[in-house]
C-alpha positions in Angstrom: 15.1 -20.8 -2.2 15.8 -22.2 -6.0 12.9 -21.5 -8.1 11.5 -22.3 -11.6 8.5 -21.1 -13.3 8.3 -21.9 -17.4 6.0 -21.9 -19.9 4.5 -18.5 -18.3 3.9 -15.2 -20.0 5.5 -12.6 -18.5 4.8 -8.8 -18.0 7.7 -7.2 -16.5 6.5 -3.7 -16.1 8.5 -2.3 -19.0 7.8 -5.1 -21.3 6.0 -8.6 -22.6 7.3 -11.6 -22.8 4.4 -14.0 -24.5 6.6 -17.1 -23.2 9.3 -17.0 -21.3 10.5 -18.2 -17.4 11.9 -16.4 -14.7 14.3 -18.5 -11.9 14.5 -16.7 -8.1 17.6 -17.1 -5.8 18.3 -16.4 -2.1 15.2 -13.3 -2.4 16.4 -12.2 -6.0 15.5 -12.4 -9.7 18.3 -14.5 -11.1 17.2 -14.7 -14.6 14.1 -13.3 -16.4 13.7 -13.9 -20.2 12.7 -16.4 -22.8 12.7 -19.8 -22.9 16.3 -20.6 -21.9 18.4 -23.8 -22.7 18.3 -25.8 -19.4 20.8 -25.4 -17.0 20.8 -28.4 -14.4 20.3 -26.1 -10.8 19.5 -27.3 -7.8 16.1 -25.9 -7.8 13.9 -26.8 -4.8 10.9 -26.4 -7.0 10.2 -26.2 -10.8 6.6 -25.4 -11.5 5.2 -25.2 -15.1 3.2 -21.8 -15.4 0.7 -23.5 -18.3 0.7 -19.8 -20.2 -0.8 -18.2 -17.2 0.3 -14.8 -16.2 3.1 -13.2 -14.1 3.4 -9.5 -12.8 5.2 -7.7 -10.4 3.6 -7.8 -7.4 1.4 -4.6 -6.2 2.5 -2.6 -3.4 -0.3 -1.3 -1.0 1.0 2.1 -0.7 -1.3 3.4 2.2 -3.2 1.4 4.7 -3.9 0.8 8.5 -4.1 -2.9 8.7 -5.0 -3.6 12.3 -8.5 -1.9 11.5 -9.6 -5.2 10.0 -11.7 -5.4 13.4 -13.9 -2.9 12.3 -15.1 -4.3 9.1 -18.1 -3.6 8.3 -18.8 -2.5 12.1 -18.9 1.9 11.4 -20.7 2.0 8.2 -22.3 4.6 6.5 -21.4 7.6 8.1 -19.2 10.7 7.3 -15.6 10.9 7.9 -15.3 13.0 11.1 -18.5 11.1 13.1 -17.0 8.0 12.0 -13.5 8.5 12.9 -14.0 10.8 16.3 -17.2 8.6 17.2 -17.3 5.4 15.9 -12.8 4.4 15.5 -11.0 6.3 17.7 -12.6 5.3 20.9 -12.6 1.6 20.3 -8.6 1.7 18.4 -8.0 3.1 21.9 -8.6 -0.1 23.5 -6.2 -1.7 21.1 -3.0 -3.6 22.6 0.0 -4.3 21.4 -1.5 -8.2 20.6 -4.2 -7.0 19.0 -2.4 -5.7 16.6 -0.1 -8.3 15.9 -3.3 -10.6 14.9 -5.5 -8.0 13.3 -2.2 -7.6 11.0 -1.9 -11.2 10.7 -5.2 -11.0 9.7 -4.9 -8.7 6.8 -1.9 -9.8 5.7 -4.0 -12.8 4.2 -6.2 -10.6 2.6 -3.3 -8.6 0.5 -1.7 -11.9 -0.3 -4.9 -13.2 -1.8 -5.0 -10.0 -3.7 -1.4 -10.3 -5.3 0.2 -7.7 -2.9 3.7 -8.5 -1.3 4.0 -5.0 0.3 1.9 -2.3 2.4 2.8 0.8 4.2 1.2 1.2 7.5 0.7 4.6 9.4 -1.0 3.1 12.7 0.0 2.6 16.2 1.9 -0.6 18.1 3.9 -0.4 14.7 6.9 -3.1 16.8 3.7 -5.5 17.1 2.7 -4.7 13.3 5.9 -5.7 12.5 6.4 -8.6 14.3 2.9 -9.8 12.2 4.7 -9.1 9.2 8.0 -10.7 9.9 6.3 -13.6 10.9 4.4 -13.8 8.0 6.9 -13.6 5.5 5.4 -10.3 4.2 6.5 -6.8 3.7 6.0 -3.3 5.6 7.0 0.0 4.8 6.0 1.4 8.4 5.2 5.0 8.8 4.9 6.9 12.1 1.9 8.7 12.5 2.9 11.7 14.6 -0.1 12.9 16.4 0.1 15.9 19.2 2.1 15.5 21.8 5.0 16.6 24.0 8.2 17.4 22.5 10.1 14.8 24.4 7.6 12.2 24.0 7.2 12.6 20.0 11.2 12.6 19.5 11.4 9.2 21.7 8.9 7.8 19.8 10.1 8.3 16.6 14.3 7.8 17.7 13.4 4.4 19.5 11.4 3.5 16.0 14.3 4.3 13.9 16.1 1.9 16.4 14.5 -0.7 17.0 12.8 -1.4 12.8 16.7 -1.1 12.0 17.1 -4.7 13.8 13.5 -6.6 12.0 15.3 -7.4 8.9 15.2 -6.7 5.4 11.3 -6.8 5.2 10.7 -4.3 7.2 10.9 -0.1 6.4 10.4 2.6 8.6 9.8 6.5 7.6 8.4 9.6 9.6 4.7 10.4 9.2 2.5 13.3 10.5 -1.2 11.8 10.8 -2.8 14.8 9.9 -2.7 18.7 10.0 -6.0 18.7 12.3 -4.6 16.6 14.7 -1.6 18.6 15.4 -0.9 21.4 17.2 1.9 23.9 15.5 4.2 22.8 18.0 3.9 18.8 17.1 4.5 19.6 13.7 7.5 21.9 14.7 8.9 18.6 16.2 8.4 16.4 13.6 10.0 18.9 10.9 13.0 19.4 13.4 13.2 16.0 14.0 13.2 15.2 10.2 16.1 18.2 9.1 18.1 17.0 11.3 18.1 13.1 10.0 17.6 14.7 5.9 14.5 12.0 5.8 11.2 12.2 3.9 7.7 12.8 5.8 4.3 11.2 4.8 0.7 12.7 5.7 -2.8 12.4 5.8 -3.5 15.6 3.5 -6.2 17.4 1.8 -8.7 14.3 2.1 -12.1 16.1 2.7 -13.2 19.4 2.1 -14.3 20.1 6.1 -10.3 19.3 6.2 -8.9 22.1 3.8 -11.5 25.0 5.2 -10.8 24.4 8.7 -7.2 24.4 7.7 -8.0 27.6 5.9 -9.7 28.9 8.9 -7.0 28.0 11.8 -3.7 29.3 9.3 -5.4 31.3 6.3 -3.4 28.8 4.3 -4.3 25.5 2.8 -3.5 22.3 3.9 -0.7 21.3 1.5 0.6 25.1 1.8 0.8 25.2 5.4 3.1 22.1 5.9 4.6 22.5 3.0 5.7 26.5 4.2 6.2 24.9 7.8 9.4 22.4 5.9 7.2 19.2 6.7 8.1 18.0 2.7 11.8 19.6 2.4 12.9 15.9 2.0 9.9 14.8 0.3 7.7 12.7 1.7 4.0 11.1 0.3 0.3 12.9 0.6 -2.4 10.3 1.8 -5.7 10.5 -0.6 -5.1 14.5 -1.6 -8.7 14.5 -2.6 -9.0 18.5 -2.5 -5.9 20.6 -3.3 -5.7 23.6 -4.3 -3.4 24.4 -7.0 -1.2 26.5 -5.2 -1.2 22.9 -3.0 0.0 21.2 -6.1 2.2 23.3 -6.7 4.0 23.3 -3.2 4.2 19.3 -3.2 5.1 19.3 -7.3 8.5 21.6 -6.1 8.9 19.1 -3.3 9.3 15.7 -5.1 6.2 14.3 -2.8 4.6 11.5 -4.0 1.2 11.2 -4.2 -1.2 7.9 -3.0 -5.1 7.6 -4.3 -7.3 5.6 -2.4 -10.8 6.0 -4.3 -12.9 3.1 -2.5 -12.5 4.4 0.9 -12.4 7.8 -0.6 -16.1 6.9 -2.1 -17.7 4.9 0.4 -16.8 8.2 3.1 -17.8 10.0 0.1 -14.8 12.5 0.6 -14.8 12.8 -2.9 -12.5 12.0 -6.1 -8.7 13.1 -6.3 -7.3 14.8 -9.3 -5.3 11.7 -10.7 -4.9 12.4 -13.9 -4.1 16.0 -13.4 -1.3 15.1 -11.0 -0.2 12.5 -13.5 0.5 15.1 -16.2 1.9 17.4 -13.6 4.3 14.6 -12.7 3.7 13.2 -9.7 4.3 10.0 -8.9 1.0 8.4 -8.2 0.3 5.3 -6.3 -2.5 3.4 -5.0 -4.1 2.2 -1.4 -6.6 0.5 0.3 -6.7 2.7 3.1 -7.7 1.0 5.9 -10.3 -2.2 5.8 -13.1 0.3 8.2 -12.9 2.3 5.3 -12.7 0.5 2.4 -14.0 -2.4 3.5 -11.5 -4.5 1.6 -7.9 -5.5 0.8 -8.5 -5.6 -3.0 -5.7 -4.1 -5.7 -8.0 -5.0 -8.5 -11.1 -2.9 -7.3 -8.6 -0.1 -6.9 -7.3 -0.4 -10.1 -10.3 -0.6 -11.8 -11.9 2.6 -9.5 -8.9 4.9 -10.6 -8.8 4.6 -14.2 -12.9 4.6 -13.9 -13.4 7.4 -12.0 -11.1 9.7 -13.8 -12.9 8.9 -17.3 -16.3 9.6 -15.8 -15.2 12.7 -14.2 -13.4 14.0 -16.4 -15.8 12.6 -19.9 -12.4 11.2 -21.3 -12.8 7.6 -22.0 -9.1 7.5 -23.3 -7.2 8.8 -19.8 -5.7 6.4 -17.4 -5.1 3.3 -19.4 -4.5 -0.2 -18.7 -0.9 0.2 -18.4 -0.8 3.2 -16.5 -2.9 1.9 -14.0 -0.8 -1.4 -13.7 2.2 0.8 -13.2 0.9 2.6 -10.2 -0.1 -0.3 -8.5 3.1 -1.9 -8.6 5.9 0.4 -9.2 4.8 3.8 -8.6 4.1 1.9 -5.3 7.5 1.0 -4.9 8.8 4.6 -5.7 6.5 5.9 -2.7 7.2 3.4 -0.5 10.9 4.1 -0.9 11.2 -0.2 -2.0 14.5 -0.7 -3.5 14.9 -2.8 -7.0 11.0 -3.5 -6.1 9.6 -2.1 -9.4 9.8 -4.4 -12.2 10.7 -8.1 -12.6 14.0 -8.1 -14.0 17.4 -9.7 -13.1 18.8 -8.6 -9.6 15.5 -6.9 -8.3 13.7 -8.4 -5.5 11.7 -11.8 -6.2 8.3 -10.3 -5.5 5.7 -11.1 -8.3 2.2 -12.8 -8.8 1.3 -15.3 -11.2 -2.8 -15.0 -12.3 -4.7 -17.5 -13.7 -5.8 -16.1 -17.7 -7.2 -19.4 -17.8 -10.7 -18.4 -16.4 -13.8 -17.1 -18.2 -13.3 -13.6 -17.1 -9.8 -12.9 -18.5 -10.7 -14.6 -22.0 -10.4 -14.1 -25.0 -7.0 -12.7 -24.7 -6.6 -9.4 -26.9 -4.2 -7.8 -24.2 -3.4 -9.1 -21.0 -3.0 -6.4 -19.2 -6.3 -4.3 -19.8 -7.5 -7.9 -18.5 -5.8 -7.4 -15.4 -7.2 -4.1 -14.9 -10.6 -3.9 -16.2 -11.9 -7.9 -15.8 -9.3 -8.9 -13.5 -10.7 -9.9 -10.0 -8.5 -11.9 -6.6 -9.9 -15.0 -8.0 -7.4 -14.9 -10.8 -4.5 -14.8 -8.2 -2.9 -18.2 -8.3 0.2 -17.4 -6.3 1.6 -14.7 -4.9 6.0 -14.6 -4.2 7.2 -12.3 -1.5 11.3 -12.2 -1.2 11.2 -15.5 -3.2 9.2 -17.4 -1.1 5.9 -18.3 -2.2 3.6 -17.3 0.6 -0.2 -18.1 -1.1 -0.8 -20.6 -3.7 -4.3 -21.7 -5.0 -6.0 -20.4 -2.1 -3.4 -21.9 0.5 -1.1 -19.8 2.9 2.4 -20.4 4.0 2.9 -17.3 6.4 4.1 -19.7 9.5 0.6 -20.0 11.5 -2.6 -21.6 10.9 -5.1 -19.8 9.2 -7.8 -20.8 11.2 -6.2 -19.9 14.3 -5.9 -16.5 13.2 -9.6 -15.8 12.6 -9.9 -17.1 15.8 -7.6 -14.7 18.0 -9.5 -11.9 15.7 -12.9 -12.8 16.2 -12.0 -12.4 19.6 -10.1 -9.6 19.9 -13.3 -7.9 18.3 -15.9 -9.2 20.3 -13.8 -8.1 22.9 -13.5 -4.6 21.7 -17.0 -4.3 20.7 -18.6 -5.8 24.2 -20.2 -8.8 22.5 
């Protein structure tokens, strides 16, 4: 697809245009600048931006989007009764079509939010996918290695590596252990073997509650981050999911590693597993991204209530109004995601890098008067300011419409009744 946007303002990620275009081409930035003299393409659209805004897209760097069933369902409970009492025993009635709506399902939600990417660590990742391929959207897929058999975990993850290789240019797929509680020594042996052999990165549930870290402390005498860290899980790097409680000898062990780091602070609250360290890893130099987690968490899809809890949180808890500032915050939503998510030429909107961006309506009460755009974005900015939202240079949401190859309505649908299903209704 040929496309024109003019007359648009345009924040790259490294700099501002105040009005300028940007043309796509076959799933690529083909020219992002000023206003240019006209060159007669073939374009199969041209749309006129009327000074409104365009960003890089935001990557959801950690999320479980099949969980959309349980919105709103286990509320208001701590992390372990919630997750051993209230998830795991209905995600066990999950099939592989289940997922593929529920994912469906969500994938609405994070185009209506301006994202254009997620990384998933759930299960029935081929029907995940699938949802996503479909759609038009991307998927950074992680494996969540959970305890098992030997033989069982290295099929699981060798036939993924196989068979994500073949779902196109959309779709990612990387090695992830779920959590240190719920593996045995010898799973986690497995997965580190698994992962020398093939020189590739590992991602993990880490360090997310304090019940976490002491039992860790308890089973190993060592801390979470430590313990895999000493076991080889990150000796190719990797990412730590949430890594609301390390130690600094944990810092330290991921810091020597490369491992990136991804905050999710509204699921993080609502669980009230507390508040990561963000701007201490910052000026350690991690590279920091942000997630949703997953929508029984969270309970939402939403980049801007992310944004605005990280740079929020950190000022409050730390009595420093001047940490974590618009454009910081901007950054690790879209290409700090990117870097963690292992996204090729995904960062920034600039010649040659993927056509993945948003355009947001600055013509609405909430992002005027306009004394800088992008503190807008990230302290008044809100979905309803999302006007369009580009994945590989197709525009898959535009002023609250969906083109993501099924009908919308038919989706809620198949998900309403996958849940009542699930939840014997």
């Amino acid at each position: 697809m040929m496309l024109r946007i003019y007359n648009a303002k345009i924040w790259t990620g490294n700099r501002f245009i105040d009005c300028g275009e940007l043309w796509t081409e076959d799933g690529r930035m083909r020219y992002v600048g000023d206003v240019s003299p006209l060159i007669l393409l073939p374009w199969d659209r041209e749309i006129n931006a009327n000074g409104n805004l365009i960003i890089p897209s935001f990557k959801n760097a950690h999320a479980h989007s099949p969980m959309v069933f349980l919105r709103s369902y286990a509320d208001d409970m701590a992390l372990n009764d919630w997750l051993f009492r209230q998830v795991f025993p209905r995600e066990d009635k999950l099939t592989p079509d289940d997922c593929y709506w529920l994912t469906r399902l969500a994938i609405l939600e994070y185009l209506s939010s301006g994202i254009s990417a997620v990384s998933d660590m759930y299960f029935h990742l081929n029907s995940i996918a699938d949802a996503c391929v479909d759609s038009g959207f991307r998927n950074a897929m992680i494996a969540g290695v959970t305890d098992g058999k030997r033989e069982d975990i290295e099929k699981t993850l060798s036939d993924g590596i196989s068979a994500f290789s073949k779902k196109g240019e959309l779709i990612s797929y990387g090695l992830g252990l779920h959590a240190e509680y719920t593996n045995s020594v010898d799973s986690i042996k497995t997965l580190v073997e698994f992962a020398r052999e093939r020189k590739m990165p590992v991602s993990a549930h880490l360090c997310e509650t304090k019940s976490e870290v002491e039992g860790c402390v308890q089973r190993y005498g060592k801390t979470p981050g430590v313990f895999l860290a000493e076991n080889g899980l990150f000796d190719f790097g990797g990412t730590a999911y949430h890594f609301v409680h390390p130690s600094d000898a944990d810092v330290d062990a991921l810091r020597e590693r490369g491992v990136n780091v991804v905050t999710c602070p509204a699921s993080n609250l609502k669980l009230a597993s507390g508040i990561a360290p963000v701007k201490k890893l910052l000026d350690r130099g991690f590279n920091v991204a942000i997630g949703t987690d997953g929508p029984a968490s969270n309970n939402c899809l939403d980049m801007f209530r992310e944004m605005f809890l990280v740079t929020g949180l950190q000022k409050g808890v730390l009595s420093d109004p001047s940490v974590l500032g618009g454009e910081t915050v901007m950054k690790m939503a879209t290409a700090n995601g990117a870097e963690a998510m292992d996204l090729k030429c995904m960062d920034t909107i600039e010649a040659g890098n993927a056509a993945d961006f948003v355009m947001l309506d600055i013509r609405q009460p909430n992002m005027q008067p306009i004394n800088n755009a992008l503190k807008n974005v990230v302290y008044a900015g809100s979905k309803s300011n999302v006007l369009m939202t580009v994945v590989n240079g197709i525009i898959r949401y535009e002023k609250g419409e969906y083109s993501v190859g099924e009908d919308v309505d038919r989706i809620y649908s198949e998900c309403q009744r996958i849940t009542d299903r699930i939840l014997e209704r």
